[in-house]
Backbone bond lengths (Angstrom), bond angles and torsions (degrees), N, CA, C in turn:
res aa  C-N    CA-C-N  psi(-1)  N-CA   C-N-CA  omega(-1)  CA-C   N-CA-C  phi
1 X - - - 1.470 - - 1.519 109.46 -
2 X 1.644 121.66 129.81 1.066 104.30 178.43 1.603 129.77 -75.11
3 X 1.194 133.71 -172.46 1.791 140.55 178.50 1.256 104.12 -53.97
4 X 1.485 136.28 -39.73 1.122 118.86 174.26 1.715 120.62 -82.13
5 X 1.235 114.36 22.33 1.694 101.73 179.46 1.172 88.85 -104.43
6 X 1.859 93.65 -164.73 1.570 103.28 -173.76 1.258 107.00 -76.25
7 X 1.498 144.98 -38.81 1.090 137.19 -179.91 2.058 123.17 -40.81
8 X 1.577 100.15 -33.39 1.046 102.37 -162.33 2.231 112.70 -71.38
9 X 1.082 106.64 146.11 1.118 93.88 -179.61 1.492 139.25 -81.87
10 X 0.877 112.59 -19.43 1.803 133.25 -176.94 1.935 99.01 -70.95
11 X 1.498 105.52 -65.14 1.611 89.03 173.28 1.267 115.61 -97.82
12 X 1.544 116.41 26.52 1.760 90.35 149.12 1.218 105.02 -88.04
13 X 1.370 122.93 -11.57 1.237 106.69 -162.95 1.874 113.62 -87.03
14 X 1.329 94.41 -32.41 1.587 114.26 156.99 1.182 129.92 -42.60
15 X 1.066 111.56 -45.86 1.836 138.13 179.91 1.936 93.00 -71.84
16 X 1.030 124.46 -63.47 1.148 122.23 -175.63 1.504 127.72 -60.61
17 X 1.407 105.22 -35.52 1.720 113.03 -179.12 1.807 107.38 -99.91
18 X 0.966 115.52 -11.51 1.394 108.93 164.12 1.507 115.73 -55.85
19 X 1.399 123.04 -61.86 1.580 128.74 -172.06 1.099 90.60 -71.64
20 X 1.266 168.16 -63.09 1.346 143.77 174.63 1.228 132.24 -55.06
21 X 1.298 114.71 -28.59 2.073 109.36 151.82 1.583 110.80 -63.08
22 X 1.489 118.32 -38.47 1.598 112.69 164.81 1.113 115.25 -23.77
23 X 1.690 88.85 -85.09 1.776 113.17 -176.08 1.800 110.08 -35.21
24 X 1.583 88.51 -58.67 2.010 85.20 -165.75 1.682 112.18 -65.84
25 X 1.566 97.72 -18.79 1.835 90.50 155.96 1.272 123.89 -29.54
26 X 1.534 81.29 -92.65 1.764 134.01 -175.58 1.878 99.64 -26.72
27 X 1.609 98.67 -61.03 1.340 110.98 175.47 1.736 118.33 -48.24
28 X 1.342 103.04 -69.42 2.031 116.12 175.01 1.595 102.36 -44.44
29 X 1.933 140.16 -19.71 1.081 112.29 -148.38 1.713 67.68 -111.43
30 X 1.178 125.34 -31.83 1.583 99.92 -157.96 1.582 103.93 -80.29
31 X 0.922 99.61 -29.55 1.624 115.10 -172.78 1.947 100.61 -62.22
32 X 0.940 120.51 -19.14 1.741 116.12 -175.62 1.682 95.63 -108.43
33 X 1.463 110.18 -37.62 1.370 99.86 159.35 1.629 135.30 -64.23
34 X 1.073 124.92 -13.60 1.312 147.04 155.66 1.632 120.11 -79.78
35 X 1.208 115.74 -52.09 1.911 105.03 165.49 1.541 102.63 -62.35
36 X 1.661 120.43 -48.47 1.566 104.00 179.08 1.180 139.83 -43.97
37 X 1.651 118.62 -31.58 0.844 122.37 -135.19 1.483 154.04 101.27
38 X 1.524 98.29 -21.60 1.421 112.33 178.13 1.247 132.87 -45.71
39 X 1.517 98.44 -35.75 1.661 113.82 166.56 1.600 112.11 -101.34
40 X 1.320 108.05 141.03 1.880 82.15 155.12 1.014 105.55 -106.57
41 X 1.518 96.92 -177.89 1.352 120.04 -174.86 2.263 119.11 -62.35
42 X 1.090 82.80 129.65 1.253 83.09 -173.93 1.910 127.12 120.04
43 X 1.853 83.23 -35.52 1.863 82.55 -179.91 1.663 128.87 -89.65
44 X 1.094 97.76 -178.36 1.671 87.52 -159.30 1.534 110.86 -116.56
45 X 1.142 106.42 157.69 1.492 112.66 -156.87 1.528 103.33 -116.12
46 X 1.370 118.33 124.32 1.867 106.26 155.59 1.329 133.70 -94.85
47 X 1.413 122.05 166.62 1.554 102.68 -166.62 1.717 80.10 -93.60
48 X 0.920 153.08 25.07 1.282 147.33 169.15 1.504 120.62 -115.91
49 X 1.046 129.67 -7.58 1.608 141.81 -169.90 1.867 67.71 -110.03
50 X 1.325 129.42 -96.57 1.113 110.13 -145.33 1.384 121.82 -44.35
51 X 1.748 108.41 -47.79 1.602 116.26 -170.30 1.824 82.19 -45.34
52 X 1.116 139.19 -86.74 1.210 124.95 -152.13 1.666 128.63 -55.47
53 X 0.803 109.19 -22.99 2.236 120.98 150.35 0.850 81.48 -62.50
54 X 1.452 169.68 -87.19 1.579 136.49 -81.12 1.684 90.05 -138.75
55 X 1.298 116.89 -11.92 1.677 115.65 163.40 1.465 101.26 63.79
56 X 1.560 104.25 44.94 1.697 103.29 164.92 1.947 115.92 -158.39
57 X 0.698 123.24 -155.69 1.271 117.81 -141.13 2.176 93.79 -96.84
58 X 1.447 128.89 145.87 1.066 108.46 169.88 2.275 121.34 -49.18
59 X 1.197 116.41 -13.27 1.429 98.06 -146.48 1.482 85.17 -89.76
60 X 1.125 134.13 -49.75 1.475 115.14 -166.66 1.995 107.95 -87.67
61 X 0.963 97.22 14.02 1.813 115.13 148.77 1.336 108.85 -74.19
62 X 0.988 120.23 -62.96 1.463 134.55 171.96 1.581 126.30 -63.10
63 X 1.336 110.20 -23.13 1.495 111.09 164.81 1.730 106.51 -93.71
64 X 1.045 102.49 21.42 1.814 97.82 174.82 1.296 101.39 -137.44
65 X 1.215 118.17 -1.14 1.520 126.71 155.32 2.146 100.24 -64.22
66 X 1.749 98.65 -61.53 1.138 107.77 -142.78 2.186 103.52 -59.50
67 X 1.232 104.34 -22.01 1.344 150.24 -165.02 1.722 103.33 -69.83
68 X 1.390 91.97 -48.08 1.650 104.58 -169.93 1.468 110.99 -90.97
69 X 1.486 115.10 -38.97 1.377 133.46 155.86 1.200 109.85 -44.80
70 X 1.442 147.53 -55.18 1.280 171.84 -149.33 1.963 97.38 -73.44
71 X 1.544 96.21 -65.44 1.448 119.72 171.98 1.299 119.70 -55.29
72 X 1.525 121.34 -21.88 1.312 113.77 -179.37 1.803 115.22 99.80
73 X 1.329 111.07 -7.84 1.666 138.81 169.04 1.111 105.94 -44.83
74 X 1.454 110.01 -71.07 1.767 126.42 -171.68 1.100 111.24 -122.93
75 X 1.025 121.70 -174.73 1.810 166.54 -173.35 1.653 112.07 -143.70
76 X 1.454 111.33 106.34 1.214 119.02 177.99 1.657 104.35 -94.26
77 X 1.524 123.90 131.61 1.469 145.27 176.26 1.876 91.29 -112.40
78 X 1.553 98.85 123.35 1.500 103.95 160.17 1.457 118.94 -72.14
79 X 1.488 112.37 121.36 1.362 118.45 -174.65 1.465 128.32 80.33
80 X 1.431 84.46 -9.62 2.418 87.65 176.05 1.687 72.14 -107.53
81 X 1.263 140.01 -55.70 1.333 109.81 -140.35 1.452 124.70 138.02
82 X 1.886 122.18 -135.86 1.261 89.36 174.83 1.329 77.58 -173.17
83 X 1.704 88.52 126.19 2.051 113.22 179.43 1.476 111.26 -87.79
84 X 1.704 114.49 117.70 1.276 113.31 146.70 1.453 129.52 -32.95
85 X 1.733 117.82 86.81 1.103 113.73 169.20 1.248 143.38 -42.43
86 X 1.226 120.52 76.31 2.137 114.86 175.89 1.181 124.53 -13.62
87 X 1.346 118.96 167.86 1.478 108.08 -174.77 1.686 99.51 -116.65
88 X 1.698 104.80 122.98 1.265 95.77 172.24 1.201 133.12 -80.13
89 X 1.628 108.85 143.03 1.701 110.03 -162.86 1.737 106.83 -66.88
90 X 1.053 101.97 0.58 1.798 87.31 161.64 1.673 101.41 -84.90
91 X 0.839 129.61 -54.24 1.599 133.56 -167.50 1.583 99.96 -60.01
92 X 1.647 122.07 -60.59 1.677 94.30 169.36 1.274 125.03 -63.14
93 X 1.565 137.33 -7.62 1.972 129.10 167.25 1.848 88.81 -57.11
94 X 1.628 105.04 -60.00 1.626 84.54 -167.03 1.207 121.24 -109.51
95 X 1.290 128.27 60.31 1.523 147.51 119.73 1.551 115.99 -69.87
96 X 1.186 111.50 -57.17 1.339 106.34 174.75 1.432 112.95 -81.79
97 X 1.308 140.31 -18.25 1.208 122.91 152.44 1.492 130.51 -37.63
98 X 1.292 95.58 -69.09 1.930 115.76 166.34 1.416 107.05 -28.85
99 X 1.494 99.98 -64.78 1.697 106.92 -176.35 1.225 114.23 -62.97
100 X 1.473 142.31 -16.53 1.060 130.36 179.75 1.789 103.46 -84.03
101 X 1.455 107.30 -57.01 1.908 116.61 158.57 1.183 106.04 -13.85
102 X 1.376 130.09 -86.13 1.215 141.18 -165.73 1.682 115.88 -60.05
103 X 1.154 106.97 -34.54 1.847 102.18 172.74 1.426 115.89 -77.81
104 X 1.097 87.12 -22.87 1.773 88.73 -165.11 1.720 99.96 -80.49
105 X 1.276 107.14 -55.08 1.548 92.99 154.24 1.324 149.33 -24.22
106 X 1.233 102.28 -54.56 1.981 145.47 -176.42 1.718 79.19 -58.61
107 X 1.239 128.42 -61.38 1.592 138.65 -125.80 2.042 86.73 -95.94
108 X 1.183 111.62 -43.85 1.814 124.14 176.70 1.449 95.59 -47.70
109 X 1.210 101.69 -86.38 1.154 90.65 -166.83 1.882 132.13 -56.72
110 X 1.341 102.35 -32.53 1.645 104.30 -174.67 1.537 97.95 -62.66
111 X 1.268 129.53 -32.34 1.667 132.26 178.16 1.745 109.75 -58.41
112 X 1.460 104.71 -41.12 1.122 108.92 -162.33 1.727 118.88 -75.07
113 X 1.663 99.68 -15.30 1.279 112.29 173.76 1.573 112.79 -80.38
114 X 1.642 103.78 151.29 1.511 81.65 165.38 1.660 120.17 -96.97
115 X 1.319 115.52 166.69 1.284 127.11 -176.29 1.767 119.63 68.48
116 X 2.100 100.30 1.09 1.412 101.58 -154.88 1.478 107.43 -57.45
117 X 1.557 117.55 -50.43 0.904 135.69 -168.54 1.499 129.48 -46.80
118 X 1.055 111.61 -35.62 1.506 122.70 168.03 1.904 125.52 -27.73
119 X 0.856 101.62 -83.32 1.543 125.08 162.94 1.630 102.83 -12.21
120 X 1.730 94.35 -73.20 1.100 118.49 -172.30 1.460 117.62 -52.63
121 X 1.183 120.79 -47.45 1.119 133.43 -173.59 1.980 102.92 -68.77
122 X 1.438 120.28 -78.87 1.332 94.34 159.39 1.559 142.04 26.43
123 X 1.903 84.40 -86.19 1.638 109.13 -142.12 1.624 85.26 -87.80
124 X 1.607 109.54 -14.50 1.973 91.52 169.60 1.435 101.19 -84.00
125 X 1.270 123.08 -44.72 1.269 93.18 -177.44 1.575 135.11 -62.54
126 X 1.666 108.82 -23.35 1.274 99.10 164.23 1.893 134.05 -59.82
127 X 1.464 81.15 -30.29 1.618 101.24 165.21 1.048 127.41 -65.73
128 X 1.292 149.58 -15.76 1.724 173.33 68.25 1.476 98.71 34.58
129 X 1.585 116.68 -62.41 0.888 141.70 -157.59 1.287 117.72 -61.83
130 X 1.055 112.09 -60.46 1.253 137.90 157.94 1.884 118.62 -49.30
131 X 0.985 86.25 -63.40 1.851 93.96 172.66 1.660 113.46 -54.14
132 X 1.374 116.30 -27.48 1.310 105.87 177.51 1.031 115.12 -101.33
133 X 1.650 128.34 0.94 1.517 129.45 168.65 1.728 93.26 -87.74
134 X 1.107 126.51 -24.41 1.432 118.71 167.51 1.651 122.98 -50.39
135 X 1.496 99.94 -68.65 1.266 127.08 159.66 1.685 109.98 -32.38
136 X 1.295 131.63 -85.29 1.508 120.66 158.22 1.656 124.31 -37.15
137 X 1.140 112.85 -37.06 1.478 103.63 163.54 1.870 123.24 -77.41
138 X 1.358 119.79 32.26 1.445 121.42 -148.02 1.782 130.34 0.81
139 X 1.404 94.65 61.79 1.482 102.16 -172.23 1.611 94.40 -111.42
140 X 1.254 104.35 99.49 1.369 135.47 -179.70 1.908 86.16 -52.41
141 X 1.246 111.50 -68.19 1.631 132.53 -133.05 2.114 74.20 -79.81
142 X 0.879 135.23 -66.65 1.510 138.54 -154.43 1.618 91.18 -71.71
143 X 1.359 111.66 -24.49 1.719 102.17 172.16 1.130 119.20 -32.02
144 X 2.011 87.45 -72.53 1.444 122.88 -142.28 1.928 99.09 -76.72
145 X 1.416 102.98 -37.64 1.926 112.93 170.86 1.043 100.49 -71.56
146 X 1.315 138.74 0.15 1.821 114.33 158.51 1.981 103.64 -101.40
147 X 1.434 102.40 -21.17 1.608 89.91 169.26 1.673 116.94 -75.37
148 X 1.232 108.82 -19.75 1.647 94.40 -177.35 1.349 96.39 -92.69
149 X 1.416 147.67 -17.38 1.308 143.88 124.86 1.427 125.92 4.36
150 X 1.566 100.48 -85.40 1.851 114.63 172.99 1.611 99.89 -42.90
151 X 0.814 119.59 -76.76 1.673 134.21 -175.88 1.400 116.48 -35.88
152 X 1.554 119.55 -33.39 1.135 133.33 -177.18 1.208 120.18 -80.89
153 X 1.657 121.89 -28.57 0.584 134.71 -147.83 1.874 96.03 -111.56
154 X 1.287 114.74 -37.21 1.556 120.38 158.99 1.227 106.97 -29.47
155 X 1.380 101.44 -88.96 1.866 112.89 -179.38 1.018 113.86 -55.82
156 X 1.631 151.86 -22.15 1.453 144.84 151.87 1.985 101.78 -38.90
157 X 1.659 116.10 -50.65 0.971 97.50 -156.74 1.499 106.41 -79.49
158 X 1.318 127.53 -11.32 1.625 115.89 177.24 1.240 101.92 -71.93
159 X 1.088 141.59 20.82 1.684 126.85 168.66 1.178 127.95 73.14
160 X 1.708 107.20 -34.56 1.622 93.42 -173.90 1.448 124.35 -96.78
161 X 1.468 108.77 131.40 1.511 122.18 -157.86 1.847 112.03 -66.17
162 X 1.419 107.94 -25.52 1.218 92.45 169.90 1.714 124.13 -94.70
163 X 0.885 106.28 3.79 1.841 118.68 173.32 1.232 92.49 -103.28
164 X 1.511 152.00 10.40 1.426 156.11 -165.75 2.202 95.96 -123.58
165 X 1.681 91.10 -36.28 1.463 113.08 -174.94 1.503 114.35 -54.42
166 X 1.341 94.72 -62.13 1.444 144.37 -175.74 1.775 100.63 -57.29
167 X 0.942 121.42 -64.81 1.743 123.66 -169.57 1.768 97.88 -90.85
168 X 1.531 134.66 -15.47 1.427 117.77 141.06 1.537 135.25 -47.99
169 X 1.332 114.06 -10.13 0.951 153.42 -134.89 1.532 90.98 -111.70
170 X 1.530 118.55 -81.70 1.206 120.40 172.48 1.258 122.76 -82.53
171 X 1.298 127.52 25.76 1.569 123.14 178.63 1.298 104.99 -72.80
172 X 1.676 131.76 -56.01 1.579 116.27 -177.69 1.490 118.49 -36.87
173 X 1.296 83.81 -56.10 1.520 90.99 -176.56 1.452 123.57 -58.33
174 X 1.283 111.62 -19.75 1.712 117.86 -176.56 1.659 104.94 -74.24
175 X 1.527 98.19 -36.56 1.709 117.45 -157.48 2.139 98.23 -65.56
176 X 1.767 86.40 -30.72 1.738 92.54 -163.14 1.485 110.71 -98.07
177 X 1.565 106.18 -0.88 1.205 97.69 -170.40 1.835 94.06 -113.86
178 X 1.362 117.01 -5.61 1.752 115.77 -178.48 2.066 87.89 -89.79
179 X 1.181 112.39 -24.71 1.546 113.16 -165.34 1.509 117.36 -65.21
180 X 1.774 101.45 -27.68 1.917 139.38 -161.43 1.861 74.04 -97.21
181 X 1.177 139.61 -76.96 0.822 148.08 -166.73 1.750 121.83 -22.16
182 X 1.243 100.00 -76.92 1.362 142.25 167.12 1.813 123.41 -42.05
183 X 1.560 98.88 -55.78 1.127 130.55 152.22 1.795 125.40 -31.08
184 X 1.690 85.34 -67.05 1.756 90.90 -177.76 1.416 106.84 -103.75
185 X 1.709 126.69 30.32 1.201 116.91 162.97 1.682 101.49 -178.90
186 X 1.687 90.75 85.18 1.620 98.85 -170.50 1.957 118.86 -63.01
187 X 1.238 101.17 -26.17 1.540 100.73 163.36 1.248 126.38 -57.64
188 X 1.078 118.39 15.29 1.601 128.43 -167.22 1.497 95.05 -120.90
189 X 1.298 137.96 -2.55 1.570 126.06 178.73 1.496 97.72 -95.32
190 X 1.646 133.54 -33.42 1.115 111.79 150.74 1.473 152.27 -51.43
191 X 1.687 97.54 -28.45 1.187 110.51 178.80 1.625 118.81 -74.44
192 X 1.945 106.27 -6.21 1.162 113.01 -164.67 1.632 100.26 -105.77
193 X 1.446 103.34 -10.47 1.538 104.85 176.75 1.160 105.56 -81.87
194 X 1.396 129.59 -24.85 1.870 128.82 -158.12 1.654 97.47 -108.01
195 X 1.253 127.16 -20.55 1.323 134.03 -166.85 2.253 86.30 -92.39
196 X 1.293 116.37 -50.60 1.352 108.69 -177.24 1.738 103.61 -65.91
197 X 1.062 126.45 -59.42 1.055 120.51 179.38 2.024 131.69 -48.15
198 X 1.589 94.17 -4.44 1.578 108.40 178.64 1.772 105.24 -107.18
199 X 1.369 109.65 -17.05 1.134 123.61 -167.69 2.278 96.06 -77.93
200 X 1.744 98.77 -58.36 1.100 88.09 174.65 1.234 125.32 -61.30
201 X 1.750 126.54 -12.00 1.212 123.59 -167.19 1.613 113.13 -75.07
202 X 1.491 97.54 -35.17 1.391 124.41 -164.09 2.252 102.90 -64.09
203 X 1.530 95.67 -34.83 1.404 99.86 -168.16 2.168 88.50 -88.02
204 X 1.364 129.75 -44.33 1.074 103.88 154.42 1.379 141.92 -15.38
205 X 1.362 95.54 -66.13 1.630 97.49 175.68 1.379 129.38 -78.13
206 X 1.109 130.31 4.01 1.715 162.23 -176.39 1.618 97.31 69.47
207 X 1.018 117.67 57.69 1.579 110.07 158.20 1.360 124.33 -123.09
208 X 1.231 90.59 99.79 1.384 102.84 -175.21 1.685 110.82 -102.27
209 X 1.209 135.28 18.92 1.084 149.53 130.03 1.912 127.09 -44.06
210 X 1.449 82.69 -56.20 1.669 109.68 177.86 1.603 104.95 -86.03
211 X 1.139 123.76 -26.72 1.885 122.52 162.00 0.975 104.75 -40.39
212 X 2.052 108.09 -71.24 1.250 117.81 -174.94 1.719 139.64 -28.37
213 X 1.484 97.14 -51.08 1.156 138.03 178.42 1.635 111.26 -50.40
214 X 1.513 94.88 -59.10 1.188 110.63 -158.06 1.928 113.95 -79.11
215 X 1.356 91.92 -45.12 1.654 111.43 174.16 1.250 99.07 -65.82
216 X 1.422 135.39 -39.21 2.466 115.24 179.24 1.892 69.61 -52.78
217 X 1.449 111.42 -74.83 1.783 101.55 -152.38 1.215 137.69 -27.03
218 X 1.152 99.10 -49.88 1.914 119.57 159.92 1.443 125.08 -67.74
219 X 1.185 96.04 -17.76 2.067 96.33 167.97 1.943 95.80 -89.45
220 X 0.985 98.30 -66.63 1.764 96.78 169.28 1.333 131.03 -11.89
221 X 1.288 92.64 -70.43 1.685 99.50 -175.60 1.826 109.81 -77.73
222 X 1.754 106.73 -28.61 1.659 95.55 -163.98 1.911 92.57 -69.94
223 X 1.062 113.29 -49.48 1.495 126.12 -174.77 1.471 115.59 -77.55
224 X 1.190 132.79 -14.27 1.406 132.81 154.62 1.739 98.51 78.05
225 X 1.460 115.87 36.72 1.372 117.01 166.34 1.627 95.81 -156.69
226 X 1.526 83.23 150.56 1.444 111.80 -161.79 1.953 111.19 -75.74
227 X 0.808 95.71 133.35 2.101 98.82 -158.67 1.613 91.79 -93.88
């Protein structure tokens, strides 16, 4: 049989990984359009409006539908399509619960070391830094990826890989729910620059008592539910 049948190996193998670079397209573009914001919550998607933005075929449109649905993204309707799922306000109390658990932890121990804090302290403020040249540049999206940044970077420094596991875990969700945030109450990206910048002060001074304290406060007020 020659190279082009099924026997041959080069395009079966071609034939096979093409519709899955589609899909993982199709998938990576809606999926950043959905933590951004691009959609809100609620509207509905076709596998035909996108396949044609995305200059490829409906089916692996549709397997990054099935993918995102899977994830908790969407809600697939046979024949309407497929709704950006909202986030229910039980699920943001405990997202930011978790996230507060896990930092405050992150924050115990890095205090408890000596000299730990240093580093740390820094690399938030460079991270601050950054987020508010975002913020002046109205980059909603480079905002909100330098806040799950700061945060990431807390719990990176307590060391432990499965409380590091655990809050990888909720980063989409942090990224889509500071984006909803931000969005419907832009005075709140300042409040998130002066509230981060007290947060690193607080682990400066080794109080990680007053972190604790302070971070439910700052999830509270940026997200408008009680931690």
């Amino acid at each position: 049989m020659s190279a082009s049948g099924v026997g041959g190996g080069e395009p079966v193998v071609g034939a096979a990984t093409e519709p899955e670079s589609a899909a993982g397209r199709a998938y990576a573009v809606l999926r950043n359009r959905i933590l951004d914001g691009e959609f809100e919550d609620g509207s509905m998607l076709s596998e035909g409006r996108v396949a044609a933005e995305l200059g490829m075929s409906r089916t692996p449109v549709r397997e990054a539908f099935l993918q995102l649905q899977a994830e908790g993204w969407m809600r697939l309707y046979p024949k309407r399509g497929a709704m950006v799922r909202p986030v229910p306000p039980h699920e943001f109390r405990e997202v930011l619960q978790a996230r507060q658990i896990i930092e405050s932890a992150a924050v115990r121990t890095v205090c408890a070391s000596a000299g730990g804090s240093e580093r740390l302290v820094r690399r938030l403020r460079e991270v601050t830094e950054e987020q508010r040249r975002a913020w002046e540049q109205d980059d909603l999206a480079a905002f909100t990826r330098a806040d799950v940044e700061f945060h990431r970077e807390v719990v990176a420094a307590g060391g432990n890989s499965i409380l590091q596991g655990f809050h990888q875990l909720l980063q989409d969700r942090h990224r889509r729910m500071t984006t909803q945030s931000i969005s419907d109450d832009t005075t709140r990206a300042e409040r998130v620059l002066a509230q981060h910048a007290g947060l690193a002060r607080l682990i400066e001074e080794g109080d990680a008592e007053g972190y604790a304290r302070a971070t439910a406060e700052h999830l509270s007020d940026i997200h408008g539910s009680t931690v």
